[in-house]
N, C-alpha and C positions, 0 to 999 in steps of 0.2 A: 647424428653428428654430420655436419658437410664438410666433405674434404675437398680440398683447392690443390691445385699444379703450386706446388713449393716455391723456393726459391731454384731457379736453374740455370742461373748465370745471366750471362748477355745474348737471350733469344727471346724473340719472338713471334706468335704464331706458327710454332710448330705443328707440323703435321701429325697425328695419331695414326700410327700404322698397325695398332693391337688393342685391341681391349681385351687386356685379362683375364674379367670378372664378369658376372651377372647376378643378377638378383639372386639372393638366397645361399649365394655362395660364403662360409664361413673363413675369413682371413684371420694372418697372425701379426703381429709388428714385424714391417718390413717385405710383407707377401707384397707382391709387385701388380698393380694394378694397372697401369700403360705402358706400352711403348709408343715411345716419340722418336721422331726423328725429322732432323734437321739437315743444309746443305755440309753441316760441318761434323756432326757426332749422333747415334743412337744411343735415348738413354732410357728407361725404366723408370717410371714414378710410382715409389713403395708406400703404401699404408702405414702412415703414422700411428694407428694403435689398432688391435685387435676389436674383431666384432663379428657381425654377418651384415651383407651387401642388404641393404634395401632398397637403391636406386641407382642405375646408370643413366649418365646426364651427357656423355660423349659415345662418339662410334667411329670404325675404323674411316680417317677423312679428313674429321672433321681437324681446327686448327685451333690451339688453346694456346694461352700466355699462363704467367706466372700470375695465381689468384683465382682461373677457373675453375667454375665448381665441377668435377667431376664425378662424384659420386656421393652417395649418401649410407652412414654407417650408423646403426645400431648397438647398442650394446646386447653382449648374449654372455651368459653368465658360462655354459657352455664352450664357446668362442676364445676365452680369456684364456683356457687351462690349455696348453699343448701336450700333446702326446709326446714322449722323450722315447727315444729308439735306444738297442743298448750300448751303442756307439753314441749316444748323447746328441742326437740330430733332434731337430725338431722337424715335427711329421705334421702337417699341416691336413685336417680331417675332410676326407672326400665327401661331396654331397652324396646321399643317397639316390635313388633311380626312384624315376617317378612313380608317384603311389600307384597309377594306376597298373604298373608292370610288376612282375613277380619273377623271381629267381626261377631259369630256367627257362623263362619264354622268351621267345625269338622274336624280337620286336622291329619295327623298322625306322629306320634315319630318315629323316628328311632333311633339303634345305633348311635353316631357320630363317627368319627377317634379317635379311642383311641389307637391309638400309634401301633408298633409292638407286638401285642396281636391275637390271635386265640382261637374261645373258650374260652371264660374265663366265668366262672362260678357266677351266682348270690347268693349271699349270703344273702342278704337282700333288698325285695320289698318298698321301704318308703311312696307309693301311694295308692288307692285304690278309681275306681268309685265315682265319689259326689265330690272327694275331691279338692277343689279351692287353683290353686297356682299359683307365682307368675315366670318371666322368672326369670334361674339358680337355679329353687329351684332344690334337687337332687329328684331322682324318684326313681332309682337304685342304692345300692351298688354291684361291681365288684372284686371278686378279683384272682388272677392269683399268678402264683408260687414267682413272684415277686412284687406286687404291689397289695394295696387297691384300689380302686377309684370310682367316683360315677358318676351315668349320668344326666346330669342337663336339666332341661326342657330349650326348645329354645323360649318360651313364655308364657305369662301368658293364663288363662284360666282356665277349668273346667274337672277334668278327665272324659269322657267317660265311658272309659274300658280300664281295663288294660291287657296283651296278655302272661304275661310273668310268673313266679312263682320261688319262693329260688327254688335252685337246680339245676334247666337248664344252659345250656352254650349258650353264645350267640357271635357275631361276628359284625363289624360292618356295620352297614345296615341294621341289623333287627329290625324287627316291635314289639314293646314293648308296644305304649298306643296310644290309640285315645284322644283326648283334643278337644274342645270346644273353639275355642281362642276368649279374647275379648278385645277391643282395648280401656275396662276404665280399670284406677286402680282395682285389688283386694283389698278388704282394710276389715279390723278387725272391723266389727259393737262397738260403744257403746252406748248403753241409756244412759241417762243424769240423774246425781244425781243416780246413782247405783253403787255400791261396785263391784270392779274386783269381773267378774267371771270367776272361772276356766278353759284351755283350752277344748271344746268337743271332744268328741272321735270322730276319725276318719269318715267320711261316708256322706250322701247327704246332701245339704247345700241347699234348694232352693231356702229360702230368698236370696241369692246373684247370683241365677240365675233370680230371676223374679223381683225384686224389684228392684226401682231408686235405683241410689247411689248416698248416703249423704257426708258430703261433708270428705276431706279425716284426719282420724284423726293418723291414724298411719300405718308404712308400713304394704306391706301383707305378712303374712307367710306360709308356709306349715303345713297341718297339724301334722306335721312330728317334732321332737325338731329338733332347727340347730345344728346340731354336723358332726363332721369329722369322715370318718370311723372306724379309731384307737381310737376316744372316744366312740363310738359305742361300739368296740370290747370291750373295756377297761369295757366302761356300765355292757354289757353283761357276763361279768367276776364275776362281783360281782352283778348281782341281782338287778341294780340301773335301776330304771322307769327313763326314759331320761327325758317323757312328765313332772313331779315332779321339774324339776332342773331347777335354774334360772341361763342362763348362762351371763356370766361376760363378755365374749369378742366381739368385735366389731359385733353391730345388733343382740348381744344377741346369741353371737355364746356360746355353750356349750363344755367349756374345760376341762381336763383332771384334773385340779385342781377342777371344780366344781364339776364332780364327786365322788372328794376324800372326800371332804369339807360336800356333801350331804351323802356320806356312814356313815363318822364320826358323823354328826350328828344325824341322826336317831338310830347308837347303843348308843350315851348319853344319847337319847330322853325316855327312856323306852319304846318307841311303841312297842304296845302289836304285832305288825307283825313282828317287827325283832325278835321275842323271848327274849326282853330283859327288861319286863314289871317285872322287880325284884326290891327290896328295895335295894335302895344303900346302901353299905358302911358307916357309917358316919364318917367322917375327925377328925383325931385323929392327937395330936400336941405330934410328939413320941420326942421331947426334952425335955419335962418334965418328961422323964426316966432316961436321957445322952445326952450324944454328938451324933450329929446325921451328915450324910454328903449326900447331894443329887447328885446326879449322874443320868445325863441325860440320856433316853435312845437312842438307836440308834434307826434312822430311819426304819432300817427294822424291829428291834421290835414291835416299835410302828403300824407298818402296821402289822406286822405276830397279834401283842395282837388283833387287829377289828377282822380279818380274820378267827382267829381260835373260840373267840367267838362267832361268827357267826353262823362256821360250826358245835358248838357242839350244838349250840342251838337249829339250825334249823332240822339237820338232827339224827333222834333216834339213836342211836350209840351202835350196839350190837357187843363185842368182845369175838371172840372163839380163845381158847387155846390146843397147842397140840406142842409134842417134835417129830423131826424128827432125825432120823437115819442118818448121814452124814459119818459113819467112812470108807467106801469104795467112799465119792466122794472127802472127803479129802484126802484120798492115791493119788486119782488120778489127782486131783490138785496137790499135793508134787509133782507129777512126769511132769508136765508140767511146774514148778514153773523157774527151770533151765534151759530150751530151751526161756523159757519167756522175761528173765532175759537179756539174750544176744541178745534179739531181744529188746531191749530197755523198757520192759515195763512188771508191774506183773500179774501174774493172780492170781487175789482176789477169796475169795468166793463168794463175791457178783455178777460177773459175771454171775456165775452157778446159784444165785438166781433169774437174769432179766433175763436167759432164761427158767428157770422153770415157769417164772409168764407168759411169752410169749405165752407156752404149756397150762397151764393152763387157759387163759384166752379168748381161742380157743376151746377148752374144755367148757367153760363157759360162753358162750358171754353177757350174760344177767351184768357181774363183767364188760365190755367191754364198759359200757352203762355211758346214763347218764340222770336223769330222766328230759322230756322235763318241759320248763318255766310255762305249764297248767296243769302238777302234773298229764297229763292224758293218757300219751304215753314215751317211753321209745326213748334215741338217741342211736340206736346201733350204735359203729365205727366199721368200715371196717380195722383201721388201730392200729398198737399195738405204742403206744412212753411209755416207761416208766418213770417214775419220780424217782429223789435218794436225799433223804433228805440228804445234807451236811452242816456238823458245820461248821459258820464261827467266826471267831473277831465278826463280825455285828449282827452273829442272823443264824435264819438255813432260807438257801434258798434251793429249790427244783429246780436244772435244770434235763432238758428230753431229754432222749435218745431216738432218734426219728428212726424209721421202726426199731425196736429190733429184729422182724420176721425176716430181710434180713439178721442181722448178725449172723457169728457165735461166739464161747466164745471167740477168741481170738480177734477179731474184736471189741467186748464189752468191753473187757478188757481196751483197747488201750483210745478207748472214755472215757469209766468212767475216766481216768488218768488225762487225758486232761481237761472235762468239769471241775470235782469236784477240780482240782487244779486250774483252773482258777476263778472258783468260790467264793473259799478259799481269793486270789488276790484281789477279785473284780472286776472282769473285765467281768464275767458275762452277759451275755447281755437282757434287760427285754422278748424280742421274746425266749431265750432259754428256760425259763422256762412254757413257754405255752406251749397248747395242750395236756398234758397228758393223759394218761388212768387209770395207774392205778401205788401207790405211794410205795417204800421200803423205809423203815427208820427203817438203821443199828446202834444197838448200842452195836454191838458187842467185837469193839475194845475195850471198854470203860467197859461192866459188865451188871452184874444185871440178873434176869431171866426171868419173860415176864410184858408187860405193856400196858398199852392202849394208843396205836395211833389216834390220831384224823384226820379226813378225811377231804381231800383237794379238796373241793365240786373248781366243781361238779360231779369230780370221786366219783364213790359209793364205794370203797375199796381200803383198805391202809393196807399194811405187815407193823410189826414190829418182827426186826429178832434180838435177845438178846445175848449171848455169851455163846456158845457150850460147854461143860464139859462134860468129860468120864464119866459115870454112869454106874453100874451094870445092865445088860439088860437081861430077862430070855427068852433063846432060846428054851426051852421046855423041854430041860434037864436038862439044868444048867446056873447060873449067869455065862457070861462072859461080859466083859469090852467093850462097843460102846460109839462113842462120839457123842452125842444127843445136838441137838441145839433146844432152845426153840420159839415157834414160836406166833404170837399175829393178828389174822385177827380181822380188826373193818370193819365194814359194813351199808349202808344206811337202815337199816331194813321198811322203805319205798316201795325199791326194792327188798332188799333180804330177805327172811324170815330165821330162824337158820337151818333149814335142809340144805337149798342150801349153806348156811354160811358153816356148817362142810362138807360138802360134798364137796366143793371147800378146803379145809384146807386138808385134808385128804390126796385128790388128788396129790397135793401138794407135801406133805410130802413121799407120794409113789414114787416121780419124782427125788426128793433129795436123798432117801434112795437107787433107782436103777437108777445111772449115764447110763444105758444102753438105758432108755428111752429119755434121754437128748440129745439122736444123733438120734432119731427120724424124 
């Protein structure tokens, strides 16, 4: 039977960021054979009817509509019947471990063919010695200048050792893990008449190396949550313990809504670990003042309101203030302003400001950083993206201008043009607003003189650049007239303490004031 990408709404040429399945793998109605994903939603395309896999016709990359053949399904007489668990689950039947392996022998992993890939770098280890899993659970995530993807175990068993570590690049063919295969089910112990208990952390399991196995009560999992790379990332963004989350999608797979679903609730929860162990509000009925009209927020609100409480809760927020001198870098924008202009596109001040932060933050690489998950070691970046707060209709999103170091101002100019007016559109896409390093948020256009910025964790520093006015400035003789822009650094005082604070701000400000250094 050929099966085709369904109906999936209004998309096309999605990208595949998973495949599934493989050949010989036996599916049930509804076993989930892709992940896709698009600039707007991650969705799973499920197996319209049970079988065993005969052929995959897609790989993590590539980009399908609605009607491509993906896969190719047999029937297997076999395949049709599911295993009912005695909680009424359907157990969907592990492939067995290659014939040529036997229970008990210590086999070894390799890369498999992943696709026209060189090199591609691990991001993320998901195993570790002890750990018992079952065949396709992933081991490793992969990811490459185009694609996510993970390496799925080719049998059940028990890890050995593992060969490999984040960071490394690897190819296919390489040796990544020793396993232990064994040719009974893996399967999740339960005592009887006992209250679920929590998943165990990671690490050596002996009971299910030495002891019979009882009889089978539910499938086996990794010790790992089942999520797809991009819910990983996505986890990782915001701070979300994956092992915590109960995922919704087929065998308990963890999606990108369960994620939302668990961030939201732990800021309503007051847990005292999200920082949000405060007395509410209490609900006030403001019609018995007047007429009242509610007005829904928009969705990006609603996600920027979690996000930024979060980031002030969580991270101490120290903001230093200081005016910079700009009346010789504004001349000198006027005089590029007209060559700009006939080349299609303006040169803002803001340009001059993402390559000042660029100098500066090479100057200061510790602003570069981002403080690691165990609060105990710092992630220097090697690489500069800057971030530009822009107002939209919806709310402010933050897209990033990525390698800012290669560009020059004219080159910056062009992008800012482009990103923040597609922005503005909506057309934005959720990949361009990752990766930052470090965030401006101009409100220059608009007024005011300086303010506190809130930091877009897990960058440890955020500019807020205010609206420039001539002021009286004394040269040592005499007031004469400079136009001074006010300037607002907030900082993760975590990382930075206030010396490094003003002493990055200063710097700064010296960069803006002598355009001579900005050609540096």
């Amino acid at each position: 039977m050929k099966i085709t990408v369904p109906d999936i709404g209004d998309f096309q040429d999605i990208a595949v960021i998973e495949v599934l399945v493989q050949p010989g793998d036996t599916v049930a109605v509804e076993t989930s054979l892709l992940t896709l994903e698009s600039d707007k939603a991650t969705m799973e395309v499920p197996s319209p009817v049970a079988g065993r896999i005969a052929a995959v016709h897609v790989k993590a990359g590539d980009k399908v509509s609605m009607g491509s053949h993906i896969v190719d399904l047999e029937d297997a007489a076999t395949s049709s019947s599911e295993t009912k668990s005695p909680v009424g689950e359907s157990v969907v039947p592990v492939s067995p471990p290659p014939a040529a392996s036997t229970s008990g022998e210590v086999m070894e992993v390799r890369v498999p063919d992943i696709g026209d890939f060189n090199d591609v770098a691990i991001i993320e280890v998901l195993v570790q010695p002890g750990d018992a899993i079952v065949a396709e659970a992933p081991l490793l995530t992969l990811e490459s200048d185009k694609a996510t993807m993970e390496v799925p175990a080719p049998f059940a068993g028990i890890v050995q050792e593992v060969l490999v570590k984040t960071g490394i690049k690897i190819n296919m063919g390489d040796l990544i893990a020793r396993v232990t295969v064994t040719d009974a089910p893996i399967i999740a112990l339960q005592v009887a008449e006992e209250p679920p208990i929590s998943p165990a952390p990671s690490g050596p399991v002996p009971e299910l190396r030495n002891a019979p196995l009882p009889p089978v009560v539910e499938p086996a999992i990794s010790s790992k949550p089942h999520a797809s790379p991009s819910v990983r990332r996505f986890a990782r963004e915001l701070s979300a313990d994956l092992s915590k989350i109960k995922g919704s999608g087929p065998r308990g797979r963890i999606l990108k809504s369960d994620v939302q679903a668990y961030v939201k609730a732990v800021l309503k929860s007051g847990d005292e670990s999200s920082g949000r162990g405060l007395p509410k509000v209490p609900p006030i009925d403001f019609s018995q003042f007047g007429d009242i009209e509610l007005h829904p927020l928009s969705r990006i609100r609603q996600l920027s309101s979690s996000y930024l409480h979060r980031n002030w809760v969580v991270a101490p927020h120290v903001t230093q203030f200081i005016e910079a001198d700009i009346t010789d870098m504004e001349d000198f924008r006027q005089s590029l302003a007209e060559e700009a202009k006939k080349e299609g596109y303006r040169m803002t001040p803001l340009a001059f400001f993402i390559r000042a932060a660029v100098m500066a933050l090479k100057q200061f690489p510790h602003f570069n950083a981002s403080l690691h998950e165990d609060e105990k070691c710092l992630v220097y970046k090697k690489y500069f993206n800057i971030g530009v707060a822009v107002d939209t209709p919806s709310g402010l999103l933050v897209p990033v201008l990525r390698n800012a170091d290669k560009k020059g101002l004219a080159d910056i100019a062009r992008e800012l043009a482009e990103i923040s007016a597609r922005a503005r559109e909506g057309k934005i896409k959720a990949e361009e607003m990752q990766g930052g390093c470090f965030t401006i948020s101009s409100l220059g256009g608009i007024g005011g003189l300086f303010f506190t910025p809130i930091l877009n964790l897990p960058e440890v520093a955020i500019l807020g650049v205010s609206r420039a006015a001539t002021r009286p400035h004394w040269d040592g003789k005499a007031f004469v007239p400079r136009l001074m822009l006010p300037l607002s650094l907030s900082y993760d005082h975590r990382v930075i303490d206030g010396a490094d604070g003003a002493r990055f701000i200063m710097y700064y400000s010296e960069l803006l004031s002598d355009i001579r250094r900005l050609a540096l």
